[in-house]
N, C-alpha and C positions, 0 to 999 in steps of 0.2 A: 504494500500500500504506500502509493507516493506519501511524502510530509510535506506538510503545510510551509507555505511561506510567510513570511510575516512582514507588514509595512509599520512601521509606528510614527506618527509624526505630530511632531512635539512641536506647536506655535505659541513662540516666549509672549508671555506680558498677554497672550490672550483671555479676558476675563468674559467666563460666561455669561452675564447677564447685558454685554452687549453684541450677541449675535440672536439673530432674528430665528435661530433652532430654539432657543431659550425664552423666544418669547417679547424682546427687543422690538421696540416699535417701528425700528430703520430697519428697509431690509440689506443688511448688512452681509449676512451669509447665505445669499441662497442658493450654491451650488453644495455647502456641503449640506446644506436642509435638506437637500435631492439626496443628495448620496445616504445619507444617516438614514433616511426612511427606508432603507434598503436592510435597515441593522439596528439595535440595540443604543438605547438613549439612555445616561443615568440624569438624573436630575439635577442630583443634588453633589456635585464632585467637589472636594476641598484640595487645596495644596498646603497642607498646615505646617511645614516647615520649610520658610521664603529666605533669599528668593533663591536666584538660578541654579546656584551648586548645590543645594539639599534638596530643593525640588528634583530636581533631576536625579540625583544619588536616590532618593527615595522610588523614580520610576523605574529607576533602568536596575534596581536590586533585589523588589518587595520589601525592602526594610524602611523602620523607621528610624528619625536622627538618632535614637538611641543605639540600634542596631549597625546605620556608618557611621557614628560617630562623626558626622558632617554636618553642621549648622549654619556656619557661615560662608557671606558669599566669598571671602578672601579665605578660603580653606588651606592651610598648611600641611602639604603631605598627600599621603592616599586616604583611601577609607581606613577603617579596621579591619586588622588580618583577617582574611576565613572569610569573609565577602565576596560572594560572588557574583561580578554582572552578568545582565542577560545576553548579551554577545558569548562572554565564557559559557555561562551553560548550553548555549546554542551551539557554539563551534563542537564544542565537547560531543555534542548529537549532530555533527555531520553537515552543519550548515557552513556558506560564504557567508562573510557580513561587511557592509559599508555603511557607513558613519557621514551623515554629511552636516559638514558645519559646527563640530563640537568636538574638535580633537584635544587633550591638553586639559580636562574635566577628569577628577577620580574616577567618577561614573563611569567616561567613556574607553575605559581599558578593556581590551581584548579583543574588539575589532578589527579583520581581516586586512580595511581598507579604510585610509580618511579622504576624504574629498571637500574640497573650501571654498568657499564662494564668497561673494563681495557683503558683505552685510550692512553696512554702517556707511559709505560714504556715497554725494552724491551724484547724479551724472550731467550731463552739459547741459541741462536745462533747470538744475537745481532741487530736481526731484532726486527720489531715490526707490529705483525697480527691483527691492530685496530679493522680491520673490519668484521673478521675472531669472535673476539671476543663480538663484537655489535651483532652478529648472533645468538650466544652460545645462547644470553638472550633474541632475539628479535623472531625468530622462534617458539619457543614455547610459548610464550607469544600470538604471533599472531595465532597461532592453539587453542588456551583457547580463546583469542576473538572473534573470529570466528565461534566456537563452542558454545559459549554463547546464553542468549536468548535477548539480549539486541544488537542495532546499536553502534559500536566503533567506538575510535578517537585513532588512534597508531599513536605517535611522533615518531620519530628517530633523534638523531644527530651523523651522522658520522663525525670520527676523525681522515679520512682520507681524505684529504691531507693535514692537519693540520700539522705544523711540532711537534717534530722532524720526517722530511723523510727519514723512514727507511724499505720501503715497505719488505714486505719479497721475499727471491728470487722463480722465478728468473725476478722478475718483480726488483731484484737490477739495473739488466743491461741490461734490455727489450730495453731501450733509449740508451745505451750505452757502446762503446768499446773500449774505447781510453783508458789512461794510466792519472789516475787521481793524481799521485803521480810524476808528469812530472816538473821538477824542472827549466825546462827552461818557464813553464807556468808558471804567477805570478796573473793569474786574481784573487786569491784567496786574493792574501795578503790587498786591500782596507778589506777586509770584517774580516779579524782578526786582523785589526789594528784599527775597529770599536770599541770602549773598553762595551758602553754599553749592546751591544750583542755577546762581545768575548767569554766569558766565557761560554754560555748560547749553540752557538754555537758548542765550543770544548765538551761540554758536550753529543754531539750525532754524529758530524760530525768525518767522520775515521782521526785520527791523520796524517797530513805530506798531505791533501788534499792540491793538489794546482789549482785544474782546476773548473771554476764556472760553465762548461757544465755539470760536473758532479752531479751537487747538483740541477740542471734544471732539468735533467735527473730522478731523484730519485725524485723531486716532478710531474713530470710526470709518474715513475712509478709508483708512492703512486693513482694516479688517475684510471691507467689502474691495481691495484690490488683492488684497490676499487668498480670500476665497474664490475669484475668480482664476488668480494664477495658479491655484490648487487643481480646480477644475483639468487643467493640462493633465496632471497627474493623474485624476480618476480617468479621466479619458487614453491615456497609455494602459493604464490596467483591462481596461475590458480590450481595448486593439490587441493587446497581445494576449487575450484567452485564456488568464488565471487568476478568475474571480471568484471559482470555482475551488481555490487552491491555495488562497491567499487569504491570512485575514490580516483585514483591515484596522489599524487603531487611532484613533485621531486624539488631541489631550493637550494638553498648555504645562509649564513648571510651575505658576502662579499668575495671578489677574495684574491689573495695573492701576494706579490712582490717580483720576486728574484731575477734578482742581477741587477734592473732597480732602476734609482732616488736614489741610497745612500741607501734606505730604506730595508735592506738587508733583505730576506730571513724571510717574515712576512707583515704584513695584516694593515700597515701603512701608510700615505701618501696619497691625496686625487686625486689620478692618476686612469686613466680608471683601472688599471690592477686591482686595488685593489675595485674599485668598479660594476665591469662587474661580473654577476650570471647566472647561467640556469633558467631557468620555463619550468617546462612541466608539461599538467594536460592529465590523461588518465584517461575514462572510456568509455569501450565501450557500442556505443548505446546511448551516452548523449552527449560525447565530441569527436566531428569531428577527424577520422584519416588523417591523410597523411597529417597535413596541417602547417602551418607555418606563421607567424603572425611578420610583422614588426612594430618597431615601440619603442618607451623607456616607460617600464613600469616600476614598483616598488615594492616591496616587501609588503609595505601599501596594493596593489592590491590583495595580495593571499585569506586574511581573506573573503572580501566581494564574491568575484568570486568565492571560494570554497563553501559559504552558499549559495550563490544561486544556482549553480550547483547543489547542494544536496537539494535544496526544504528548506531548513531549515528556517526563517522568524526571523528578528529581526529589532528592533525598533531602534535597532544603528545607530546613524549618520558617518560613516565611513571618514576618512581625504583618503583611497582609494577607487578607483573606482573599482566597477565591471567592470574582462573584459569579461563576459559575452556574451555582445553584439561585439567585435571583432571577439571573435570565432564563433559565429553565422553567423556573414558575410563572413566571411572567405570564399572563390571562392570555386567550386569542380571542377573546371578545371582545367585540369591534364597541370600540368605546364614543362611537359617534362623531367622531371627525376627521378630519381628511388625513391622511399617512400617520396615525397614533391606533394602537392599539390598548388593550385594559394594564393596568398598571397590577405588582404582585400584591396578589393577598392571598394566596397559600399559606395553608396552617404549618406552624409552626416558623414561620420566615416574618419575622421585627419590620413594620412598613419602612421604621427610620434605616432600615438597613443594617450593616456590623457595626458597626459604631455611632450611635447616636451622638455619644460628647469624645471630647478629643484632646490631648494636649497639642498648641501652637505657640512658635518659636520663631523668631526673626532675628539675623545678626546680619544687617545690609548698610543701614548710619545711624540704627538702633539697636539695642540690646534690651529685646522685651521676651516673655512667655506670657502664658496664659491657658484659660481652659474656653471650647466653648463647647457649650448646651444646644438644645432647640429653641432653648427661649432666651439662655441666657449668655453673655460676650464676656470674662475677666481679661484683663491686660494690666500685666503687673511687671514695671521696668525694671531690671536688673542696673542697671546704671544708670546718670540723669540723660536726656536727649537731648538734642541738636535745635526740637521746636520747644523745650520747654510744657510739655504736657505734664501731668500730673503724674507720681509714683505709679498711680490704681486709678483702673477704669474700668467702670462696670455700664452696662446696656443691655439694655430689656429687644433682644431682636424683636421679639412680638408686637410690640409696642412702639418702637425705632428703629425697625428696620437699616435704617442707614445712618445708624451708631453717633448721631448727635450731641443726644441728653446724656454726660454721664451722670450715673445714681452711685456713683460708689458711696456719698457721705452719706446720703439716705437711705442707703440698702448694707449696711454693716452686717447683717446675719447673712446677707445671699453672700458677700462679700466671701466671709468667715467660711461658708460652707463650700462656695465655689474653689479658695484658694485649699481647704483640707483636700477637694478631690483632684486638685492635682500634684500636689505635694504626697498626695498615696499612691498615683500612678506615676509620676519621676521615682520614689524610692522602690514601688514594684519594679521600675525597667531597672532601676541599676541593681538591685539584685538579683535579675535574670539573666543582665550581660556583665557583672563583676565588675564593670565600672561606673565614675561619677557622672551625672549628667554632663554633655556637653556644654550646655549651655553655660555650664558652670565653672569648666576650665577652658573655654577659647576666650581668654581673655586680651586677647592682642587680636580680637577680631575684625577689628576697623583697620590691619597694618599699618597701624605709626606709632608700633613698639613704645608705647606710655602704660598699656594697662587701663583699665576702666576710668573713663571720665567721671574725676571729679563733680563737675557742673554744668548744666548746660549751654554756658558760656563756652565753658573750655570746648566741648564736643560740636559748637555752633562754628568758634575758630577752626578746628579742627579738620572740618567733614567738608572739604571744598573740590566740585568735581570741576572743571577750568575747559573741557571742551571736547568735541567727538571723539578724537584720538584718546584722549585721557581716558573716556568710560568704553572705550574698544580694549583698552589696556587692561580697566578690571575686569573684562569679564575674560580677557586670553592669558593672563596673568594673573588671575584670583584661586589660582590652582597651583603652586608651587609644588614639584616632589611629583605632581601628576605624572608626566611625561615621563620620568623615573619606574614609577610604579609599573608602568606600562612596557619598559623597555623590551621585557621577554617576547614581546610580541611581533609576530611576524607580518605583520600591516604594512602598507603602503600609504602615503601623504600623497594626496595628487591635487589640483587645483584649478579651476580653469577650465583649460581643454582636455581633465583629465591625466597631469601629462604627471611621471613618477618623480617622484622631488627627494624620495628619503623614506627614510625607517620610521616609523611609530614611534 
């Protein structure tokens, strides 16, 4: 019996609840709306430990931060020994694998093949075709995979909606038509008066912007130029005939925040925005169409539930669950509208899903944790912050949904009870992996070798990102010792036209 091939494709900073599958009043994504009614929708997917480097450690491993040992986005080193990624246990069973766009990540060790592509900068007209260019090198690649004699594992990381958003037109002003250089608007001026990400900002944003619709706008068009350049993709999969043979995964490493919480215009802050993702798995003939799955899942989830969808067997102990058996219960009663089918209510399967509450963690230009609930949000800073927020933040999601009001001085018992349930699931994990939370020893998380800010003065001076190359730098260099880790591996770096550059 042939095995399964597997696509996963990872779009940074893409946050579910602005794609028109989720519900989004822009129609933002509607090619993968098409595609996804073909497969398996979760509702409810979290990225609870932000942003890029744990996000991703946690997709491409099944584990949680506890389990790599990976928190921060300036990660020092590998993961933790005995970690295995999904490429290694893929090669291990007889697969090729290429990696595109994410070489030089813990995560992405053991990949056959890297392939690079332009991410970040613009082209002669100011715009910038991330995704356009993800193609140039992912298309042909996946026609060489495909044509092989061997089962593949093709990575992708798109770098769109990733800022800077600068979709190309005319998806500039697909969202928008208003007069962004409007001098009577001032919404603009909080966010270049931010100093740590003034500079970083001017450096893509049109000069004399003064309207923050517009910059909402352009990351909503960066989604809706995205999901059209995706479209290429689904459409090489059916031309070459292995829809049938392939499963499909679509998913983000975390959401992104603009011009909500201070947190301006980036993937900061331990707010739904920034942590709400898509899941979708298509393959037809394995995984149920037209259906739809409530419930909060996690990115820990993708690893296990894609090996067993594919038959695949391993001895891993995973910190996520297979959602296997979600989508298997999953109703085929037609629940009255167009491409959705009934959502699980099989006895014995939780509607919230495996995990209703959850520990969350961010080490990006803050050093927070937290728990959340279905009703309720804690956010509790390990060191002071960069905007000066309070220690404790508590939010009633029920009630504020987009985490406004905090109640922590008024809700001292929810406080007291929310901060006991995570402080008994931090001392559960580090008793079942023998060590201390991370979150507790990367304390030179920010790299600039000080140790925990003092103040938020100190961490305000401190956290200055000065322009596109500079945050191209953290994310190709927030992996020190990666490349090391990976050394044994017999991969190839190719870029471009493809062309062979070097060892892994």
């Amino acid at each position: 019996m042939a095995k399964t091939n597997l696509i996963l494709i990872g779009i940074d900073s893409l946050r579910r609840d602005r794609m028109s599958l989720y519900g989004y009043h822009r129609l933002t994504t509607p090619h993968i709306d098409r595609y996804a009614a073909g497969g398996t929708v979760f509702e409810e997917p979290f990225s609870p430990s932000i942003p890029t480097t744990p996000g991703y450690a946690s997709m491409l491993t099944g584990m949680d931060c506890f389990g790599t040992d990976v928190v921060a986005l300036r990660h020092k080193g590998p993961m933790h020994d005995g970690v295995a990624t999904l490429a290694e246990v893929l090669r291990e069973n007889g697969y090729e694998s290429t990696c595109v766009g994410f070489e030089g990540n813990p995560a992405s060790r053991g990949f056959d093949n890297y392939l690079k592509f332009e991410g970040w900068a613009s082209d002669a007209t100011g715009r910038s075709p991330k995704a356009e260019a993800l193609n140039a090198v992912t298309i042909p690649e996946l026609k060489r995979l495909a044509g092989g004699s061997k089962p593949f594992f093709l990575f992708m990381r798109h770098m769109d909606p990733h800022s800077p958003y600068l979709p190309p037109r005319p998806f500039e002003r697909i969202f928008y038509d208003g007069n962004e250089f409007d001098q009577a608007n001032t919404s603009m001026k909080p966010v270049f008066e931010f100093a740590p990400f003034a500079d970083y900002f001017r450096s893509w944003m049109p000069e004399g912007v003064t309207d923050t619709e517009y910059e909402n706008a352009q990351y909503d068009g960066a989604v809706a130029y995205m999901d059209a350049a995706i479209a290429n993709i689904f459409q090489s999969i059916r031309d070459l005939g292995i829809e049938g043979e392939t499963l499909v995964v679509i998913t983000s490493d975390h959401g992104e925040t603009l011009d909500e919480h201070e947190c301006y215009f980036d993937h900061h802050g331990l707010y739904d925005c920034t942590l709400v993702v898509p899941l979708v798995f298509r393959m037809p003939g394995v995984v149920p169409e037209r259906t739809r799955v409530p419930g909060a899942v996690q990115l820990k989830d993708i690893m296990p539930t894609a090996l067993e969808l594919m038959k695949v067997k391993t001895k891993i102990r995973f910190n996520g669950r297979s959602l296997v058996p979600w989508i298997r219960a999953s109703s085929t009663r037609d629940a009255g509208g167009p491409g959705i089918r009934g959502s699980v209510e099989a006895d014995g399967f939780d509607r919230c899903g495996p995990e209703p509450e959850f520990y969350i963690t961010e080490a990006t230009w803050m050093r927070k944790h937290g728990w959340r609930t279905p009703e309720w949000k804690l956010i509790h800073a390990l060191e002071p912050d960069l905007h000066g927020k309070p220690e404790v933040e508590l939010y009633n999601l029920v009630n504020d949904p987009e985490e406004n009001v905090n109640l922590a001085e008024r809700e001292p018992g929810v406080v007291a009870y929310l901060e006991a349930r995570m402080h008994a699931h931090i001392a559960q994990r580090e008793k079942q992996t023998g060590r201390t939370n991370p979150m507790y020893t990367n304390l030179d998380w920010h790299g600039k070798g000080t140790g925990p800010f003092t103040s938020s003065q100190e961490a305000y001076d401190a956290m200055h990102i000065g322009s596109r190359s500079a945050a191209a730098k953290l994310q190709d260099k927030g992996t020190p010792g990666a490349a090391k880790a990976g050394a044994g591996d017999k991969g190839v770096v190719r870029s471009g036209a493809a062309k062979r550059t070097g060892r892994a």
